[in-house]
C-alpha positions in Angstrom: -15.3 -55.6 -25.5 -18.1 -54.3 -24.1 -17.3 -54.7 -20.5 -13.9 -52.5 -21.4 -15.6 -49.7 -22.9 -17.9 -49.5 -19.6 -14.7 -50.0 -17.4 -12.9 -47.0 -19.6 -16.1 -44.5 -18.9 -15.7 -45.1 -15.1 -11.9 -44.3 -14.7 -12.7 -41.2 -16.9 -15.1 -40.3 -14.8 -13.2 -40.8 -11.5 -10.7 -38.8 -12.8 -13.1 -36.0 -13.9 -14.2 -36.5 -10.3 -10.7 -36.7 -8.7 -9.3 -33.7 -10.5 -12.0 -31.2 -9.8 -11.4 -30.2 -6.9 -7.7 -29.2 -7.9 -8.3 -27.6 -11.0 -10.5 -24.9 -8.6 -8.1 -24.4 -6.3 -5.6 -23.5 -8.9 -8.2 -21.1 -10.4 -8.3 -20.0 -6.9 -4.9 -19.2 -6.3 -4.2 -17.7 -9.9 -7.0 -15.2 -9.2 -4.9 -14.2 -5.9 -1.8 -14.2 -7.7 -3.0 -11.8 -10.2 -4.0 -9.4 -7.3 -0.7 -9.6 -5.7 0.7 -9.0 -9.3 -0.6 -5.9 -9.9 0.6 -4.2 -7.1 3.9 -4.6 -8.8 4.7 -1.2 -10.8 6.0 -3.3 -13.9 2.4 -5.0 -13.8 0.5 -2.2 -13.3 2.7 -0.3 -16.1 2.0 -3.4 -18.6 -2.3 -3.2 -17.2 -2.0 0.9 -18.7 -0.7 -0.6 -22.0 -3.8 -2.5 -22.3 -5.9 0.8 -22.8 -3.4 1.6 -26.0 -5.1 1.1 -28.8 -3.5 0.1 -32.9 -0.1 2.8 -33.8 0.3 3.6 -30.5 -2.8 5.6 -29.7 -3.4 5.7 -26.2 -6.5 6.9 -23.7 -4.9 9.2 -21.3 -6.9 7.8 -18.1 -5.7 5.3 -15.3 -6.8 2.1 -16.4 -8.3 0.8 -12.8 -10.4 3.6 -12.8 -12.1 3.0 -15.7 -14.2 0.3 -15.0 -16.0 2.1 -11.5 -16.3 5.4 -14.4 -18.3 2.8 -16.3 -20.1 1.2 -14.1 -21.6 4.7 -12.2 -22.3 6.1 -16.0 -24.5 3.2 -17.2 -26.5 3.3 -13.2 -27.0 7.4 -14.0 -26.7 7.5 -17.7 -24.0 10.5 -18.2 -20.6 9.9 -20.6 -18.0 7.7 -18.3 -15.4 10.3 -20.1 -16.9 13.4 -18.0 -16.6 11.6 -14.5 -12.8 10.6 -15.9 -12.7 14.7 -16.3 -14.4 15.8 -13.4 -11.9 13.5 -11.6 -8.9 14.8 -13.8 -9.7 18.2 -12.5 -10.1 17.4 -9.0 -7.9 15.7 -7.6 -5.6 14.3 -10.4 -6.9 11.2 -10.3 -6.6 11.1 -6.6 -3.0 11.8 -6.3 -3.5 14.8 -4.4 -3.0 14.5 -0.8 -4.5 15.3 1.1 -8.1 14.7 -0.1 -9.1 17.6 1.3 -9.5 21.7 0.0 -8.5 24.4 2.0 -12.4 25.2 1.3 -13.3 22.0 3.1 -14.2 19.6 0.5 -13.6 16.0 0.9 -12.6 13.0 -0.5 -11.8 11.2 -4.6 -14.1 13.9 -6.2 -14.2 16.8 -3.6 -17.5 17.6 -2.1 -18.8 20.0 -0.2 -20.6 18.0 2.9 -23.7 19.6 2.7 -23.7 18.6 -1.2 -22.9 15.2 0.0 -25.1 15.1 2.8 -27.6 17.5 1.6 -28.4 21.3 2.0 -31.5 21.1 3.8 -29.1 19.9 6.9 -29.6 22.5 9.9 -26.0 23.5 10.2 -25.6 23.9 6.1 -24.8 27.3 4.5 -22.2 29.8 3.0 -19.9 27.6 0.7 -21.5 24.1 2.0 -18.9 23.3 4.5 -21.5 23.0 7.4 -20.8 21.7 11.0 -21.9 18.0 10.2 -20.8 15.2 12.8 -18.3 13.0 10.8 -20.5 10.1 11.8 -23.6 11.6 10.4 -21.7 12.6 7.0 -21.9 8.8 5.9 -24.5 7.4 7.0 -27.1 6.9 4.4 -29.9 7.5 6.1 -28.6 11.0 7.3 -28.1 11.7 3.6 -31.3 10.7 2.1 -33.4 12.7 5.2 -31.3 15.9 4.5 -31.3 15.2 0.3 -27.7 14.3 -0.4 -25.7 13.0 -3.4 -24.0 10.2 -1.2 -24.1 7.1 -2.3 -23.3 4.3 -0.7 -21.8 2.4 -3.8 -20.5 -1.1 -2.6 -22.8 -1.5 0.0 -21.0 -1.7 3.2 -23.3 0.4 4.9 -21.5 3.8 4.7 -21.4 6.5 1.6 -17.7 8.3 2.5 -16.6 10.9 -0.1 -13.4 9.3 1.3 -14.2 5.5 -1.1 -13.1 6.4 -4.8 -16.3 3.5 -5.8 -18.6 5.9 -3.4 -16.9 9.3 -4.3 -17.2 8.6 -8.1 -21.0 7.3 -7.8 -21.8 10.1 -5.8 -20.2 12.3 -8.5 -22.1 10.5 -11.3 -25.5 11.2 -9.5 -24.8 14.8 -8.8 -23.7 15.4 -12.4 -26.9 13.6 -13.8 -29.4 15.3 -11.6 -27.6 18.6 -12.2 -28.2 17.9 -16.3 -25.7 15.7 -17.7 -28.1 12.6 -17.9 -30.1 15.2 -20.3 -27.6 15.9 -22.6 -26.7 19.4 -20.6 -23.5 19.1 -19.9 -22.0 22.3 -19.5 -25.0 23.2 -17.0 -23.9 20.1 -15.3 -20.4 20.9 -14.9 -21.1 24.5 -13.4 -23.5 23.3 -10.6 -20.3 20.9 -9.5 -18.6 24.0 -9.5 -19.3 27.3 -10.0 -16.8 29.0 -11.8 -16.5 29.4 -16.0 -12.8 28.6 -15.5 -13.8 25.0 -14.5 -16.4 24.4 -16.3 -13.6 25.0 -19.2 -11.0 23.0 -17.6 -13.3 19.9 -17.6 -14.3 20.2 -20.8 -11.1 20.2 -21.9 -10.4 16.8 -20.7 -14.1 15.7 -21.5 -13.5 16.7 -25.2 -10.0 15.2 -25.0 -11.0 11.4 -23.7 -13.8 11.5 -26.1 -11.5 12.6 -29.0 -8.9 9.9 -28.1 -11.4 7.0 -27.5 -12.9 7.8 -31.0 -9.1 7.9 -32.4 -8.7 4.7 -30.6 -11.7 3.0 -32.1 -11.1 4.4 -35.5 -7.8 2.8 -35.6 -9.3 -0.4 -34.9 -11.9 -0.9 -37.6 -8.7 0.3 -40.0 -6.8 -2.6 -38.9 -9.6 -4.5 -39.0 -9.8 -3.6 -42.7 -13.8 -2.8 -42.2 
């Protein structure tokens, strides 16, 4: 009896052994097929619904976007929602093409080069566009000799305005050095841009996101009967 019991634990093992490798590769490949899925418009539509909360309430922001928002707010500690604005506002969640203002700002969140590379760069001046050689405008070290907001935010060695994950970081650390990370939000949204028309404009959205995700979570702890 004994003898079987011993023989039982090494075919389970073997198989434990045997199966391994397989059960990774299908983990594998079902991780790839999930990336191919979402680029299908039904898949992507279904994703959006995710970000619905209880009765229908729903969080009027992309849903791919919301984890770089979150990710950039916790590294500079401003509200997620106000990058989602700031975004909102300019360039509808990067829809607009090109990336590029008549003004010559560039890029996911629209910057000014000498805001992205930094104003103490020789050629800087007027409305920021400067005469900056493309190379030099994302190149990190450029940026932190001349005092930029570029931030090279998934490390491959450049910090483009032109990289939503780089464009949104750089947003997020603009916004909290400008005040947001101290509470001063307005103050923080008129250094990005100097007009009281868009400092309104992303409030509006700021206000609405917050409003929806507190709609959102107040729906849940109803259903949740706490």
């Amino acid at each position: 009896m004994k003898q079987k019991k011993k023989t039982s634990y090494k075919v389970k093992l073997w198989t434990i052994i045997l199966l391994l490798p397989l059960t990774i590769t299908i983990y594998i490949l079902a991780i790839i097929g999930w990336h191919e899925l979402q680029k299908i418009p039904k898949i992507q539509e279904w994703a959006a619904s995710i970000q619905q909360g209880p009765n229908g309430k729903k969080l009027d922001v992309p849903s791919e976007y919301i984890p770089i928002y979150k990710k950039a707010a916790e590294k500079y500690g401003i509200p997620w929602t106000l990058l989602a604005a700031h975004h909102r506002i300019e360039t509808k969640f990067s829809t607009m093409d090109p990336l590029l203002s008549p003004f010559g700002a560039e890029g996911h969140m629209q910057f000014m080069p000498c805001t992205f590379v930094g104003w103490s760069h020789p050629s800087c001046g007027g409305l920021g566009k400067g005469e900056i050689p493309e190379k030099d405008k994302i190149d990190p070290e450029i940026i932190a000799k001349y005092g930029g907001y570029g931030v090279d935010a998934n490390g491959d060695g450049k910090a483009d305005p032109f990289d939503l994950e780089d464009a949104i970081f750089s947003a997020a650390n603009y916004l909290a050095a400008s005040g947001a990370a101290n509470g001063e939000i307005e103050k923080a949204i008129f250094h990005y841009n100097h007009s009281e028309k868009y400092v309104e404009d992303v409030l509006h959205f700021y206000h609405l996101y917050e409003s929806q995700l507190d709609e959102i979570q107040a729906a849940s702890i109803k259903k949740a009967g706490l």
